[in-house]
C-alpha positions in Angstrom: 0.0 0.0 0.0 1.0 3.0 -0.9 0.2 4.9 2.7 -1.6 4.4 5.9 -5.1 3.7 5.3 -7.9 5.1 7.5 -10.9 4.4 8.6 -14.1 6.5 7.5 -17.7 5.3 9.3 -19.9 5.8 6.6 -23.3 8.0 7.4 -26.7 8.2 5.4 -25.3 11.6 3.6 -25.0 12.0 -0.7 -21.7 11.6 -0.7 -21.3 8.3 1.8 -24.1 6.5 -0.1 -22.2 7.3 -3.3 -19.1 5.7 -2.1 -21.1 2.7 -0.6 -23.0 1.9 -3.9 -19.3 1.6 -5.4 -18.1 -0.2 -2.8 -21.1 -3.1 -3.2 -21.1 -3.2 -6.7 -17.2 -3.7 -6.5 -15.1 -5.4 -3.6 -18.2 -6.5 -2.2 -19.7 -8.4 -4.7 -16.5 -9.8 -5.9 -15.9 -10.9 -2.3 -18.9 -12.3 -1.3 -19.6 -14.3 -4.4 -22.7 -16.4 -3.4 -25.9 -14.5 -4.0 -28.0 -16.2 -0.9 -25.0 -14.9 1.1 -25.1 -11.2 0.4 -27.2 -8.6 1.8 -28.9 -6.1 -0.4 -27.7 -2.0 -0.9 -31.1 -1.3 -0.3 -31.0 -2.8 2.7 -27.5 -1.3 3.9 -28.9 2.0 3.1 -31.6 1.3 5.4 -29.7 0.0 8.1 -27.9 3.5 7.8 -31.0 5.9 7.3 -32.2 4.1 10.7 -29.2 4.6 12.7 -30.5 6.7 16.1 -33.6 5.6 16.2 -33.0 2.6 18.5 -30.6 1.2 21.0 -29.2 -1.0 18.6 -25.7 -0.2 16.9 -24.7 -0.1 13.2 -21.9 0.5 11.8 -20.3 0.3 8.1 -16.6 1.5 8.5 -14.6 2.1 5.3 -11.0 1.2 5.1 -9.6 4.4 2.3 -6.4 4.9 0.9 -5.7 7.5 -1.0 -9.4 8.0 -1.4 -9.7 4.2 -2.6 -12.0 1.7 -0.5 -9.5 -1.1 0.0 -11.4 -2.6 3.1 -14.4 -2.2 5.0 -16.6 -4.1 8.0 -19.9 -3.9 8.5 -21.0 -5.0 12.6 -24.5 -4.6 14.6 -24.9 -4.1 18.3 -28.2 -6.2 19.7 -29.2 -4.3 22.9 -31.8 -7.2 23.9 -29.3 -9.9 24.3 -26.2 -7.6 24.8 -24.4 -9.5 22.0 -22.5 -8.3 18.7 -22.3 -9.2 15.2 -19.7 -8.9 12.5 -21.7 -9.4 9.7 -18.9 -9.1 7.3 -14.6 -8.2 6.8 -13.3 -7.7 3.9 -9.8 -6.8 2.3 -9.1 -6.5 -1.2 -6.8 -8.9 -2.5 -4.0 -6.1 -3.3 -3.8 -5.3 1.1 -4.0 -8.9 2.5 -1.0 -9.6 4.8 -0.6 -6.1 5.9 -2.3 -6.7 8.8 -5.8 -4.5 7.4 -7.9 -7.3 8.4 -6.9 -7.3 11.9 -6.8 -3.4 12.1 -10.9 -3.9 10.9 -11.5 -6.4 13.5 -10.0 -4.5 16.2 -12.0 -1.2 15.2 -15.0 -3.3 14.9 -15.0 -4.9 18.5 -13.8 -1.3 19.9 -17.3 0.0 18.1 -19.1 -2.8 19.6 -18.0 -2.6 23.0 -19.0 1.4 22.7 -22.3 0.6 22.1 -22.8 -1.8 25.2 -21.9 1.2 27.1 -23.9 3.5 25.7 -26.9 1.1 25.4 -26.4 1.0 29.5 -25.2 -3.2 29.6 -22.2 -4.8 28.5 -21.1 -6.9 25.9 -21.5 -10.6 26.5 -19.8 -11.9 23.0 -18.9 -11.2 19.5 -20.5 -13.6 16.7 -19.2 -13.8 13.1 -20.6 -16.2 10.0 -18.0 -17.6 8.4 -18.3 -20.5 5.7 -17.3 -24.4 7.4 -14.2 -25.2 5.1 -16.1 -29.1 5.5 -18.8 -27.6 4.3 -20.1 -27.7 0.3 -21.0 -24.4 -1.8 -23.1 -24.3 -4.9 -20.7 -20.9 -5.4 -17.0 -21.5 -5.1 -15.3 -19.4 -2.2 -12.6 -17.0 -3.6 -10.6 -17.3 -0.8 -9.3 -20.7 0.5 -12.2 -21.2 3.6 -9.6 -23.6 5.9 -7.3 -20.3 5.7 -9.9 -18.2 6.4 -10.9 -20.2 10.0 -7.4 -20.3 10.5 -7.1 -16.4 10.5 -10.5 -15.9 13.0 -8.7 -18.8 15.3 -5.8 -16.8 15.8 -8.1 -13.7 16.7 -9.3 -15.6 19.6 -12.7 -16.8 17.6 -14.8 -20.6 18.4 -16.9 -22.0 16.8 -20.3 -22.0 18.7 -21.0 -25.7 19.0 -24.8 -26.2 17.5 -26.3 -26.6 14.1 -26.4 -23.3 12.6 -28.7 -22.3 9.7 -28.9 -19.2 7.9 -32.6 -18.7 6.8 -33.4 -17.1 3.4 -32.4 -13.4 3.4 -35.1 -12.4 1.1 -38.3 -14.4 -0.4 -36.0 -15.2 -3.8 -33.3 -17.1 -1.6 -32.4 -19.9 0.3 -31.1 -20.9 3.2 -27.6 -21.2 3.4 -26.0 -24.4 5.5 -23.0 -24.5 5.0 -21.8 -22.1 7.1 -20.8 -21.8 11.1 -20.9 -19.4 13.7 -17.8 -18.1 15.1 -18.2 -16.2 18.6 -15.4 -14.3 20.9 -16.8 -14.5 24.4 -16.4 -11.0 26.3 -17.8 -11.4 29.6 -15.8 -13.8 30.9 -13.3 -13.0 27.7 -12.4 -16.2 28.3 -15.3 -18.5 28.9 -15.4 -21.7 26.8 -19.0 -22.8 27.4 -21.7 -19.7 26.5 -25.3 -19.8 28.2 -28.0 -21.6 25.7 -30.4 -19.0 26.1 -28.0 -15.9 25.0 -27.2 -17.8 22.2 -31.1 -18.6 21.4 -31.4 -14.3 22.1 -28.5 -13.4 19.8 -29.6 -15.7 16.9 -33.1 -14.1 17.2 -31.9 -10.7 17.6 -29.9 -11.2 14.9 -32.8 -12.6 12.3 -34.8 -9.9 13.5 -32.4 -6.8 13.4 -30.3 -8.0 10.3 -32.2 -10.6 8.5 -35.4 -8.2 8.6 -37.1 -12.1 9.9 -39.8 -10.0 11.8 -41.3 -13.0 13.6 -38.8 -15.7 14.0 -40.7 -18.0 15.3 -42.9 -18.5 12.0 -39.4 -19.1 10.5 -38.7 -23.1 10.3 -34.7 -22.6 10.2 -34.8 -20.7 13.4 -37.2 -23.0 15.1 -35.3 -25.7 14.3 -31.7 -23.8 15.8 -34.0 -22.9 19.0 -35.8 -26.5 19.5 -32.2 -27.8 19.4 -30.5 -25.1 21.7 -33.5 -25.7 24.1 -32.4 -28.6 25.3 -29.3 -28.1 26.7 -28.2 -25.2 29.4 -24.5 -24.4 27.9 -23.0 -24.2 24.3 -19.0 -25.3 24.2 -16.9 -22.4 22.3 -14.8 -25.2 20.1 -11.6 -23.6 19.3 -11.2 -23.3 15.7 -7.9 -24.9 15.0 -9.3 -28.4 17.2 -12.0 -27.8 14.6 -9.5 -28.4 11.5 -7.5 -30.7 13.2 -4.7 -28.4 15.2 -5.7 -29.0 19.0 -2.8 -27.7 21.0 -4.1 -29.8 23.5 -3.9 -33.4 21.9 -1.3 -32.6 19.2 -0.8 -35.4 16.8 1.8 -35.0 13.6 0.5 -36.7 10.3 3.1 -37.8 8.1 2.1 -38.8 4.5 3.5 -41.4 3.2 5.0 -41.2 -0.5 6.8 -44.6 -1.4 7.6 -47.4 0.6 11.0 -46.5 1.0 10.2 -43.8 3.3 11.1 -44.6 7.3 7.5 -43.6 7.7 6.3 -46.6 5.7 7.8 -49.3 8.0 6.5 -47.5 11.4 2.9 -47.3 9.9 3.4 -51.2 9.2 4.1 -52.0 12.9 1.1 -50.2 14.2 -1.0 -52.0 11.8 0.5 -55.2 12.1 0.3 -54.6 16.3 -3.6 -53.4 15.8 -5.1 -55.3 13.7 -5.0 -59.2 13.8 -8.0 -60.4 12.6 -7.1 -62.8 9.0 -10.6 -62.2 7.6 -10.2 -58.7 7.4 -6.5 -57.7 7.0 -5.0 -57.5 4.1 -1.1 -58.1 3.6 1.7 -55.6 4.3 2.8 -56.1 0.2 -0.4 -54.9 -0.8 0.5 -51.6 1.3 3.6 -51.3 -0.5 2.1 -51.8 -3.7 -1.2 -48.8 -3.1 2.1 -46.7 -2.2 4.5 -47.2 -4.9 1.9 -46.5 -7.0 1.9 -50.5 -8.8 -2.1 -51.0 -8.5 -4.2 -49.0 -11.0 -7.1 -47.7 -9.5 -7.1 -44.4 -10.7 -9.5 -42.4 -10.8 -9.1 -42.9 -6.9 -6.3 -41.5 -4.7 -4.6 -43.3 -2.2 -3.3 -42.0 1.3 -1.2 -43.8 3.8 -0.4 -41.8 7.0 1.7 -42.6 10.3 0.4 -40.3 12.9 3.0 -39.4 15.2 3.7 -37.3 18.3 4.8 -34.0 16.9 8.8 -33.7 17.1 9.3 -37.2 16.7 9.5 -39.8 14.4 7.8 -42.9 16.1 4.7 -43.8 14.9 1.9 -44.1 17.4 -0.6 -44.7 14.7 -1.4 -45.1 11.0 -3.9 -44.0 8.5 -5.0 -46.0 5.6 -8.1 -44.3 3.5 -8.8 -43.7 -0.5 -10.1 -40.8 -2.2 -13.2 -42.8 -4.4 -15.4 -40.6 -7.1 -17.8 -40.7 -5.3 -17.0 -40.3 -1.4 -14.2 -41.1 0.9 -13.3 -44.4 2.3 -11.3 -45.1 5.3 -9.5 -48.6 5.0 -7.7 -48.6 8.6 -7.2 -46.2 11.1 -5.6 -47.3 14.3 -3.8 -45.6 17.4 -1.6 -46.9 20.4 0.1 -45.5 23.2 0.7 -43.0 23.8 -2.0 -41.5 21.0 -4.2 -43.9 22.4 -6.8 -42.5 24.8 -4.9 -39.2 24.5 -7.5 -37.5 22.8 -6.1 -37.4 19.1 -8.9 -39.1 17.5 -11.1 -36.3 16.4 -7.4 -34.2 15.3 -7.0 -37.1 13.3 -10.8 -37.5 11.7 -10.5 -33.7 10.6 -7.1 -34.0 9.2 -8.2 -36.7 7.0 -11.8 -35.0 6.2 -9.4 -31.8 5.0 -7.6 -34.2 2.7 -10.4 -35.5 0.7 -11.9 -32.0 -0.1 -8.7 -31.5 -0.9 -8.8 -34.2 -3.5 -12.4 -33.9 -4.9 -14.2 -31.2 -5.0 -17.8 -32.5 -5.2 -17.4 -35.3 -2.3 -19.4 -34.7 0.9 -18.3 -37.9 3.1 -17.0 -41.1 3.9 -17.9 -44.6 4.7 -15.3 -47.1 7.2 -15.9 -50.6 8.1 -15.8 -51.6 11.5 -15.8 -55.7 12.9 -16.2 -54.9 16.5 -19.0 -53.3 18.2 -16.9 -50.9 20.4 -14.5 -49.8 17.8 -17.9 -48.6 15.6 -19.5 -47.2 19.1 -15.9 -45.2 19.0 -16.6 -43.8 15.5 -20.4 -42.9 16.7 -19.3 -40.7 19.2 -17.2 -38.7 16.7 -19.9 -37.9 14.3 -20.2 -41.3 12.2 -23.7 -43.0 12.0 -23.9 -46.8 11.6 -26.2 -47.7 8.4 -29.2 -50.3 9.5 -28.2 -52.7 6.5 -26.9 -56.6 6.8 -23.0 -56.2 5.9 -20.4 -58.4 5.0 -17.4 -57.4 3.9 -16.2 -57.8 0.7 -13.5 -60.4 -0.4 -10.1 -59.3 0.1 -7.7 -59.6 -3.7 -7.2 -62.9 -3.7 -10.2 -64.7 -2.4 -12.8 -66.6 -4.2 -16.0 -64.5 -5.4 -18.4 -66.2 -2.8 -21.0 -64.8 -0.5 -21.1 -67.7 2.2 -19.0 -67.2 5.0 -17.8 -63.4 4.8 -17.2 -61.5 7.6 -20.0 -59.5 9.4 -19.3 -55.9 9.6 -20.9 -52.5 11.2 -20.8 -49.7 7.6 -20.6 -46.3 8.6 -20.9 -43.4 7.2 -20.0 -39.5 8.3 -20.6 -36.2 6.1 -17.3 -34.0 6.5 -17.1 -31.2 9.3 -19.7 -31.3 12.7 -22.3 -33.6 12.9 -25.6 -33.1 14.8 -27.9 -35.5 13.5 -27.8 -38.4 11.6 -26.9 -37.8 7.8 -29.4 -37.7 4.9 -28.1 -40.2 2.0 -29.5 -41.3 -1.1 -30.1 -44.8 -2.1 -28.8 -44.1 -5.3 -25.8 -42.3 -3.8 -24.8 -45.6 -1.4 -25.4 -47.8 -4.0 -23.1 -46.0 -6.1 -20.4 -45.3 -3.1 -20.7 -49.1 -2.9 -19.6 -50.1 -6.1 -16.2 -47.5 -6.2 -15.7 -49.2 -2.8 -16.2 -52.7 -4.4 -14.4 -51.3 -7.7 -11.3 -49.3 -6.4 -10.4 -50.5 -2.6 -11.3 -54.2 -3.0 -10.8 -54.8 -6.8 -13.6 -56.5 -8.2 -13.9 -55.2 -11.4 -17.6 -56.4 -11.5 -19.5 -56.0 -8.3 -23.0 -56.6 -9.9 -21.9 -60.3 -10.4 -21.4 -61.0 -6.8 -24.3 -61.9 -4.4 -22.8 -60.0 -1.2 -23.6 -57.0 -3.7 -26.7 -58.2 -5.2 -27.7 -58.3 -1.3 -27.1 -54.8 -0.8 -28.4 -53.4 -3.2 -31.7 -55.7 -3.2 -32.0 -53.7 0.3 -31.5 -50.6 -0.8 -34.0 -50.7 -3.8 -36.6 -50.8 -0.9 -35.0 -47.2 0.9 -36.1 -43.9 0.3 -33.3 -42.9 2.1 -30.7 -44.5 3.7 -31.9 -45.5 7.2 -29.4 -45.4 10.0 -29.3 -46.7 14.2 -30.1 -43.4 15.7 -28.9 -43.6 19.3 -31.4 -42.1 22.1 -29.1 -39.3 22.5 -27.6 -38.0 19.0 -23.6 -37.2 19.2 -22.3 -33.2 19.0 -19.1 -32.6 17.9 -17.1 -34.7 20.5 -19.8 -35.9 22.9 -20.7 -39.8 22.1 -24.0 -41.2 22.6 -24.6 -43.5 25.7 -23.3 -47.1 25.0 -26.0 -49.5 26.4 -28.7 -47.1 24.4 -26.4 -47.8 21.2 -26.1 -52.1 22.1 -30.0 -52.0 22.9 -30.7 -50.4 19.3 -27.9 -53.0 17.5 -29.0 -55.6 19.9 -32.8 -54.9 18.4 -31.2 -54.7 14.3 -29.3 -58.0 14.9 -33.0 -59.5 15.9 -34.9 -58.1 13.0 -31.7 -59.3 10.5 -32.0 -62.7 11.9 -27.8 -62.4 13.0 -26.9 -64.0 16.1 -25.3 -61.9 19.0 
């Protein structure tokens, strides 16, 4: 930049308006390319026009250099629940790194903070909507959404821990889910859980006040948010970077593996060889070294192998095994010992591989993993995974005969990518179809159709609607598992009705 920038609040006056209009119809649009995301001029110029007319605050703050809008923020103040909102910051492409964005932020707060004051209460947090990098966009995101979380992490932001669901911002849009709420507690600055009913205020405040939602409770996406926040007293403030994968608190290193030459490769071997033990479903360590040397075609798919390790060392204390498939992810084996095991690394681990298969695909939206015992799939539950109610056996390994007699039993799961609050919505069509990349691409069977395991399968799903899953009496949050003898009861009761012994 050529010189400091400052900061201009902008007012309801000629020349203001004249600079906003410019402003929208230029960095604004370009930055905020989804059109069920972006509010209206017309409405910004209302906002402004009614500014002193209620306790509420207001603000749009232009960032200028040399007369040039290279930044701006827009924030509200909701006097009823004492909360703030940065509705949006933005930098132009030219001024990122310079530290603008923070400069905005900090203004923004300061503003915030002033209108508590002056509104006679306090402050209790700050909220922002930012897109969930795990989260899929009809519009692509012109700025790398895992970066952008990373940037509101280091400012101190969570992510407010419930299902959060824009409603429609005007009668021609639609609601927008794929995004997450961000909140910076400020009284306690540092509290980590947030009372239930200040976030139930701030979300209606905020529909009301910004979304112009006069009556919230005629709208179904914020009855749905409030029957859910209803029902508990407290909601966690996740930190961020545990949300991509980075918890300071149960670090965990992930080294990919390239070629079987690397050291990695043979530690990643020992904790598989030391986990799992089972013949019917392992596979051999030469077919490892043959999905990493790259001597199986299987393309279009992508393989990963990972040894997860304590960061600063080279020791694996775990391995990942999972493939990139056309038309979701699949996770082949993922193990941990000591001292990763029980130490918390499990979800760091989950995200990190969820962030590589977005990375790879750009229209996938989840993953399936096979399970043999009962408490290794009541492990996946309580991380967001939900077991499908269908009779499973697992395919037959490279090698074996093509027979359905005698296969192993297994629990099929299946997880969308990012924070899950209820059980998925899936597509017959869509498992089918996951089903036979698994079949094609992991296990090799060039013609799945032929074999009666599959003919099973899909003979079950041709009767689904949707894909029916074991819904435990209490559905898992982020980190919080369901209760274990609920979750035996219900497979107890599937094992009954499929006529498979206990």
């Amino acid at each position: 930049m050529s010189s400091v920038p400052t900061f201009h609040e902008a007012s309801a006056s000629a020349g203001d308006l004249a600079m906003l209009r410019a402003f929208y119809s230029g960095l604004y649009t370009a930055e905020f390319p989804d059109p069920d995301e972006r509010e209206s001029y017309d409405n910004m110029v209302m906002y402004l026009r009614a500014k002193g007319s209620h306790p509420n605050g207001y603000h749009i703050v232009f960032a200028l250099v040399d007369g040039a809008v290279v930044g701006a923020s827009i924030t509200d103040y909701f006097a009823a629940s004492q909360t703030g909102a940065i509705e949006f910051i933005v930098v132009a492409a030219e001024c990122r790194g310079t530290g603008l964005g923070q400069s905005l932020l900090q203004d923004a707060q300061a503003r915030l903070s002033a209108d508590a004051v002056r509104a006679g209460g306090r402050l209790m947090f700050v909220a922002a909507e930012i897109n969930d990098p795990f989260g899929r966009s009809q519009t692509p995101d012109n700025v790398d959404p895992f970066e952008r979380v990373r940037w509101w992490d280091k400012r101190g932001f969570g992510k407010l821990d419930f299902p959060y669901v824009q409603p429609p911002l005007s009668a021609g849009q639609r609601p927008v889910r794929n995004l997450l709420l961000a909140a910076k507690p400020c009284d306690p600055p540092d509290a980590r859980v947030v009372p239930a009913a200040s976030v139930v205020a701030f979300v209606r405040d905020y529909l009301v006040y910004a979304m112009r939602i006069a009556e919230p409770d005629d709208c179904a996406e914020f009855v749905e948010m409030a029957d859910w926040l209803g029902t508990r007293d407290g909601i966690r403030v996740v930190s961020l970077g545990a949300y991509l994968g980075a918890d300071a608190a149960h670090p965990v290193a992930c080294h990919a593996i390239a070629d079987s030459r690397d050291d990695g490769f043979a530690e990643a071997m020992r904790v598989y060889a030391k986990s799992f033990t089972n013949p019917a479903t392992k596979v051999g360590i030469e077919e490892f070294r043959a999905l990493v040397d790259g001597s199986t075609d299987r393309a279009p798919c992508r393989y990963h192998l990972w040894s997860l390790e304590i960061p600063g060392t080279r020791a694996a204390a775990g391995m990942a095994s999972f493939f990139s498939l056309p038309s979701a992810g699949f996770g082949g084996y993922i193990a941990l010992i000591p001292p990763l095991r029980g130490s918390g690394a499990l979800p760091a681990v989950i995200a990190r591989i969820e962030q590589q298969f977005i990375g790879d695909s750009a229209s996938t939206v989840g993953w399936y993993i096979e399970c043999a015992e009962e408490r290794t799939a009541a492990l996946f539950v309580a991380q967001g995974f939900s077991e499908i109610a269908v009779t499973y056996r697992q395919p037959p390994l490279r090698g074996e005969p093509l027979h359905g007699e005698g296969a192993a039993p297994l629990h099929l799961l299946y997880k969308e990518f990012g924070a899950r609050y209820a059980p998925p919505v899936l597509s017959s069509a869509d498992f089918t179809g996951a089903l036979r990349d698994i079949w094609c691409f992991v296990y090799g069977i060039a013609r799945p159709h032929d074999h009666p395991i599959y003919q099973t399968l899909a003979t079950q799903a041709q009767a689904w609607n949707s894909v029916p899953f074991i819904v435990p009496n209490r559905a898992p949050g982020m980190h919080a598992g369901p209760d274990c003898s609920d979750r035996s009861r219900a497979n107890a009761a599937l094992r009954a009705a499929r006529g498979n012994p206990e």
